[in-house]
GULOMAR-472283 format. One record per residue (C-alpha): residue in three letters; x, z, y. Coordinates in steps of 0.2 Angstrom, whole numbers, plus 5000, padded with zeros to 4 digits. Last residue first. Layout:
N
ALAXZY;...
END
This chain:
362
UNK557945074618;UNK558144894611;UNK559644984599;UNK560144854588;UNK560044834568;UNK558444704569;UNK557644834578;UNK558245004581;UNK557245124590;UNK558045264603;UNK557145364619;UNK557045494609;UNK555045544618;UNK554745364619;UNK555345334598;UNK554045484593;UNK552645414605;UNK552845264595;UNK552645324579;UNK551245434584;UNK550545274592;UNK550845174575;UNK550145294561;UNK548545314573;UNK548245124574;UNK548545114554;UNK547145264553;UNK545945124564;UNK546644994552;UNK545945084537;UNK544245144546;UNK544144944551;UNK544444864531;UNK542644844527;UNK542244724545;UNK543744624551;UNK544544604534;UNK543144584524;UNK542344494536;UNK543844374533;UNK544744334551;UNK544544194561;UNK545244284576;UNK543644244585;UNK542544264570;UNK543344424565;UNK543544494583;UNK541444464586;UNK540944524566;UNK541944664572;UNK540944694589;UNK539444684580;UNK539944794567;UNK540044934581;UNK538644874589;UNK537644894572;UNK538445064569;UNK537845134589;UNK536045054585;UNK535945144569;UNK536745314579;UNK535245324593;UNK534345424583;UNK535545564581;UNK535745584599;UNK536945774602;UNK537945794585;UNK537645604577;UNK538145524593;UNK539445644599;UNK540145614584;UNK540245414585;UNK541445414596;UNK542845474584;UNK543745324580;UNK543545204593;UNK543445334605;UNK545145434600;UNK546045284598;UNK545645234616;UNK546145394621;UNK547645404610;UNK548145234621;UNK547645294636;UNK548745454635;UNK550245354629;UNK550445244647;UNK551345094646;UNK549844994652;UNK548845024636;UNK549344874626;UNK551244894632;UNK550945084622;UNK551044974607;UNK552644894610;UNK553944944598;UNK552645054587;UNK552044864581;UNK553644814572;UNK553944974563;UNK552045014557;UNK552144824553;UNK553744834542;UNK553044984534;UNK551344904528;UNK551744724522;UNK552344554525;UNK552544544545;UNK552044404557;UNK551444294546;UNK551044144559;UNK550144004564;UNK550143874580;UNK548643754577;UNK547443884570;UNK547543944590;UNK546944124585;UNK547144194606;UNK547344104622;UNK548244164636;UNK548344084654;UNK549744104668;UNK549544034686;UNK550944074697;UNK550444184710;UNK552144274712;UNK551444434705;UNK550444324691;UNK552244264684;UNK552844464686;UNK551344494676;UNK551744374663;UNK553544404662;UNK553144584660;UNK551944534646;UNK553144444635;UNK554744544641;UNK554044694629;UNK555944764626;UNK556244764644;UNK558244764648;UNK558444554653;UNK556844574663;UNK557444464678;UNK558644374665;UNK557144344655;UNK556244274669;UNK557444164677;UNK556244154693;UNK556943964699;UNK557343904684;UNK555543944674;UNK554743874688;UNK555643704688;UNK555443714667;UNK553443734668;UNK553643884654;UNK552643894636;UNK552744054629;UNK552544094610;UNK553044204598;UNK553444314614;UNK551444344618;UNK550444384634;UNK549144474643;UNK548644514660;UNK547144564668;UNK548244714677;UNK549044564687;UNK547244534696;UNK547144374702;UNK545844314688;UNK545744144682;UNK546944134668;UNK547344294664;UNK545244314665;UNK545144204651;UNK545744324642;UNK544444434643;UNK545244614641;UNK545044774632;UNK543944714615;UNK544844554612;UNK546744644613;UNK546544794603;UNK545444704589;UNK546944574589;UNK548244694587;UNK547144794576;UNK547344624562;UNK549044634559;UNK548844834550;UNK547644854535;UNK547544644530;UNK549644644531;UNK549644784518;UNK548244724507;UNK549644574505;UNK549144394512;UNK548744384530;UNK549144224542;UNK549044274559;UNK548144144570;UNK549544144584;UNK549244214600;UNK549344094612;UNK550744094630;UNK550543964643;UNK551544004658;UNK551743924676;UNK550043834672;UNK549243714681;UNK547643694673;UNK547743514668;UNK549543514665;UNK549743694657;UNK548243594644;UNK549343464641;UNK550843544638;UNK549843644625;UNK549043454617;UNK551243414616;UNK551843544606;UNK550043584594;UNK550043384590;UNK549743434573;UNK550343594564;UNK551643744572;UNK552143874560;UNK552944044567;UNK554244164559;UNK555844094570;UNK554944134585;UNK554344034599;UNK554943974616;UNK554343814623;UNK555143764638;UNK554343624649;UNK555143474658;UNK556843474647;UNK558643484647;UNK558843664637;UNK560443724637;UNK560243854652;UNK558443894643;UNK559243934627;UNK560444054634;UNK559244154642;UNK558044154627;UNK559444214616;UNK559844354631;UNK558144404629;UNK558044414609;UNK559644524611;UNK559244634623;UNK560544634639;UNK561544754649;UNK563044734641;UNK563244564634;UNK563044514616;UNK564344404607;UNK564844244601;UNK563244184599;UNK562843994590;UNK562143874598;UNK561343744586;UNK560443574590;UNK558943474583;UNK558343304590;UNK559843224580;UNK558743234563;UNK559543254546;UNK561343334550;UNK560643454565;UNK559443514546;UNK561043544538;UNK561943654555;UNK560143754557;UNK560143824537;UNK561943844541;UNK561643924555;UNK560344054549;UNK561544104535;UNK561544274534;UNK562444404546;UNK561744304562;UNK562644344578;UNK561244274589;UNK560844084582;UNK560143994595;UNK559243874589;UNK558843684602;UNK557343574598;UNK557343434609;UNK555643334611;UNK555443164618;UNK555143054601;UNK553543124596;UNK553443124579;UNK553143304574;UNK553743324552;UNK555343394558;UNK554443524568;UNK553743624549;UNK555443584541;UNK556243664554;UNK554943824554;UNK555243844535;UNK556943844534;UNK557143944553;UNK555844084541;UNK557144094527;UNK558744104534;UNK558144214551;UNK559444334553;UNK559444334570;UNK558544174580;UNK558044114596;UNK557043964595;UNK556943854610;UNK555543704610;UNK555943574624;UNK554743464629;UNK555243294638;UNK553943214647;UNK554243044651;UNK552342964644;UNK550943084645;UNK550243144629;UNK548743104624;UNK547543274620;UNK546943364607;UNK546243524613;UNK546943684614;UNK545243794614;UNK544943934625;UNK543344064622;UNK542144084636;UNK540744154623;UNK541544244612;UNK542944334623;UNK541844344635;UNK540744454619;UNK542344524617;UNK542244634633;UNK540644664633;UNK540744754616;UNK542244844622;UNK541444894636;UNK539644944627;UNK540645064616;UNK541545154629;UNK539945204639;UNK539145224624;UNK540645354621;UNK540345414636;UNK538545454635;UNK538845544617;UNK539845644628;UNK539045694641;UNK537345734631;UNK535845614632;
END
């Protein structure tokens, strides 16, 4: 077998052991009773968010449990985020709003929200999510159970991504191909190892004492990908982290069409790769081209390199509950989107400037 088609088995056969973990040892947020004092709080930091902080308080609203706050902080909004925040603060007393008189120098926006949020915050566990997500069920409490039982510092899932347009069905979906087919995730849980890390900002649950005496965000209060450098950083000072992926409990459409993705991706693709471009055109480069050293140097090997290839698909859809249309037809089409997103990204590295939500996080 030549080299090359060797390698790209080689690389195939990773990323299909890698999700077949993922398969087999996948983590479940079960439904548990809650422990009785605990108080949750669940921090939402918000910048023109009108719409999605509408949605999201009349998604927590409906949660019974008495011993939650729910604190906004609405950062400089030009819409009418705290309105939206100040009518619902009128209906249910468990609901606050902080409103931002101005950004410090130094800081990220989202960062210094969370910041702020956690020195307002009076409760056990912290709960930061984004203004775009959807929690169903006993979600809030079940996840403090589960840091409880595994002794978690950080609980952070990745929500199952709710997909609508053709343009949310070509691009959200590589993120979790990415992540399912370069790292078990149960390994952020029980391995020691910081590069078996993983994490996401839309939601991060923090054991409050921990979260107080490391100030995270503050400690990171520059990085535009604070998610996975607090979850390093967590596993650095042996604090037990864990990551889950497609909880149907905790939802989310995270961008509604193709431009907006491409935009929102390119800010921390490279974060996938360890921060290093090469590894992520490399990557890029096998998934999409490894099959021609196949059909030029082991012809007869290239059924059983297509089925694997599906396999692995059929693997990512099933544990991201994805459509096999979506996680199987649509792949060439999110493998283009992938190469759309590190040229993108690579562009913003090398000008060292990106704008998101109308400030510079570069």
């Amino acid at each position: 077998m030549h080299y090359l088609s060797y390698i790209s088995f080689t690389f195939l056969l990773f990323q299909f052991l890698n999700v077949l973990i993922n398969f087999l040892f996948y983590q479940k947020i079960r439904r548990c009773r809650p422990r009785d004092g605990i108080l949750i709080s669940i921090l939402i930091p918000a910048r023109n968010e009108e719409k999605n902080i509408d949605i999201l308080l009349g998604n927590l609203v409906q949660i019974t449990c008495k011993t939650i706050e729910i604190i906004v902080y609405d950062d400089q909004s030009s819409d009418q985020t705290a309105s939206v925040v100040k009518q619902y603060s009128k209906q249910d007393g468990r609901i606050k709003l902080v409103e931002s008189q101005s950004l410090p120098a130094g800081w990220l926006g989202k960062n210094h929200a969370c910041h702020q949020l956690a020195r307002r915050a009076k409760g056990d566990f912290y709960l930061f999510i984004d203004a775009d997500v959807k929690l169903y069920g006993s979600i809030v409490q079940d996840a403090v159970q589960h840091a409880i039982k595994y002794r978690l510092g950080l609980l952070s899932i990745f929500p199952h991504q709710i997909l609508i347009t053709m343009g949310e069905k070509v691009t959200v979906p590589i993120m979790n191909y990415i992540l399912l087919t370069l790292l078990p995730l149960v390994f952020v849980r029980t391995s020691p190892f910081t590069s078996h890390t993983a994490a996401n900002g839309q939601f991060m649950l923090f054991e409050a004492s921990t979260y107080n005496e490391l100030q995270p965000h503050e400690h990171f209060k520059t990085s535009p990908v604070e998610d996975i450098a607090i979850s390093k950083y967590y596993k650095q000072n042996t604090i037990k982290v864990a990551c889950i992926s497609s909880e149907r409990k905790v939802k989310c459409r995270m961008y509604e069409g193709y431009q907006p993705a491409l935009h929102g991706f390119a800010k921390n693709v490279f974060m996938f790769f360890g921060n290093q471009p090469i590894l992520g055109f490399l990557f890029w480069l096998f998934a999409t081209l490894g099959i021609l050293p196949v059909l030029a140097y082991d012809i007869s090997h290239t059924g059983f390199y297509i089925a694997i290839v599906c396999l692995i698909q059929l693997l990512v859809g099933v544990i991201s509950k994805q459509s096999l249309f979506v996680s199987v037809l649509l792949f060439p089409v999110q493998l283009i989107f992938l190469f759309n997103v590190l040229v993108r990204a690579l562009f913003i590295k090398s000008n060292s400037s990106n704008l998101w939500k109308g400030r510079e996080i570069y």
